[in-house]
Structure formats: C-alpha cells, structure tokens
C-alpha positions in Angstrom: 127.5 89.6 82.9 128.3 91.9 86.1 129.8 91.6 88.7 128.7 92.7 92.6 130.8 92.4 95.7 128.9 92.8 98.9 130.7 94.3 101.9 130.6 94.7 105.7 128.5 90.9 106.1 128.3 89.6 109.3 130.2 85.9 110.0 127.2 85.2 111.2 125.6 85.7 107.5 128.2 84.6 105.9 128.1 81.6 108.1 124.0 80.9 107.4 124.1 81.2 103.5 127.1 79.5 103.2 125.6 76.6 105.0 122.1 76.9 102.6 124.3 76.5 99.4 125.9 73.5 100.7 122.8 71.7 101.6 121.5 72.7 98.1 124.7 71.2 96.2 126.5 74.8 95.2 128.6 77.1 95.7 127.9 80.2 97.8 128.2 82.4 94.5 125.7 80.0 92.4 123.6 80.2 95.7 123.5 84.0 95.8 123.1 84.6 92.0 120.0 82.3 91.7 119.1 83.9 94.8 119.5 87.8 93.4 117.8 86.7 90.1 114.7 85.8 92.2 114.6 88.8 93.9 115.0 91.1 90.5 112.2 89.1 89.6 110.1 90.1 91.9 108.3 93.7 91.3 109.0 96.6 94.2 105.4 97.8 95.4 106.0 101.0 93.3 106.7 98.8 90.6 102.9 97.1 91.0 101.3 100.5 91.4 102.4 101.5 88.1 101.6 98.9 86.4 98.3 99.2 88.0 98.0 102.8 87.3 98.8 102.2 83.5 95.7 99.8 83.6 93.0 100.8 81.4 89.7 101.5 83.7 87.3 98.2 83.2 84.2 99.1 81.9 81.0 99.0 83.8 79.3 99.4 87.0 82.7 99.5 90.1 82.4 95.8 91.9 82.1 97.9 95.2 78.4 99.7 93.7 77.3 95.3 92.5 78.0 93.9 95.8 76.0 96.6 97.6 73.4 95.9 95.4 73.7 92.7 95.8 73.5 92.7 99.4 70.2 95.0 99.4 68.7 92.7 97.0 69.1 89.9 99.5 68.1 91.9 102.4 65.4 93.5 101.0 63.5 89.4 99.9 
C-alpha cells in the first residue's frame, strides 16, 4: 500500500477535515483514504473523452437528423 504526505495545509484545513472525520467516527487518515479512493474513482474529463472516443459509432440514422424529422413531421400535420 503507499504512502502520501501532503504538505503546506492550512490550520484552517487541517482544522475542517479533522472535524468531518470525527463526526464520522475515524481518524483523519481513515477519513482522507476513503476520501482519495473516491476521488481515484472518479474518471478526469480526459479520461471520459477517451473512453467515448474508443466507442464504436452506433449504427443508424444520428438522433440529431430523427428528432428534426420528428419535429417536421409534427409541424407539417
């Protein structure tokens, strides 16, 4: 498991998420892991695009070109 130290935090951090892990029953390094995990967890925008981009195209006719047609159908009756 690694290990990170985190420098230069204000008191006035320090002070606020030391505060959160107490009212949630832990200590402030139990607090910050689950904390850290969460974040990792979460994909970066550039993260999403790629996976996006690595999509394979779904075939037919583009949403966009339906609900125009759509919308003339219904102002065309």
């Amino acid at each position: 498991m690694a290990l990170v130290q985190v420098r230069r935090l204000s008191d006035e951090a320090h002070r606020r998420l030391k505060a959160r892990a107490a009212m949630e029953g832990r200590s402030l390094s139990e607090y910050l892991r689950l904390e850290l995990e969460q974040l990792a967890a979460v994909p970066t925008v550039d993260e999403m695009l790629d996976r996006v981009a690595a999509r394979e195209p779904v075939p037919g006719e583009p949403a966009a070109e339906s609900i125009r047609a759509e919308r003339a159908r219904r102002g065309a009756g």
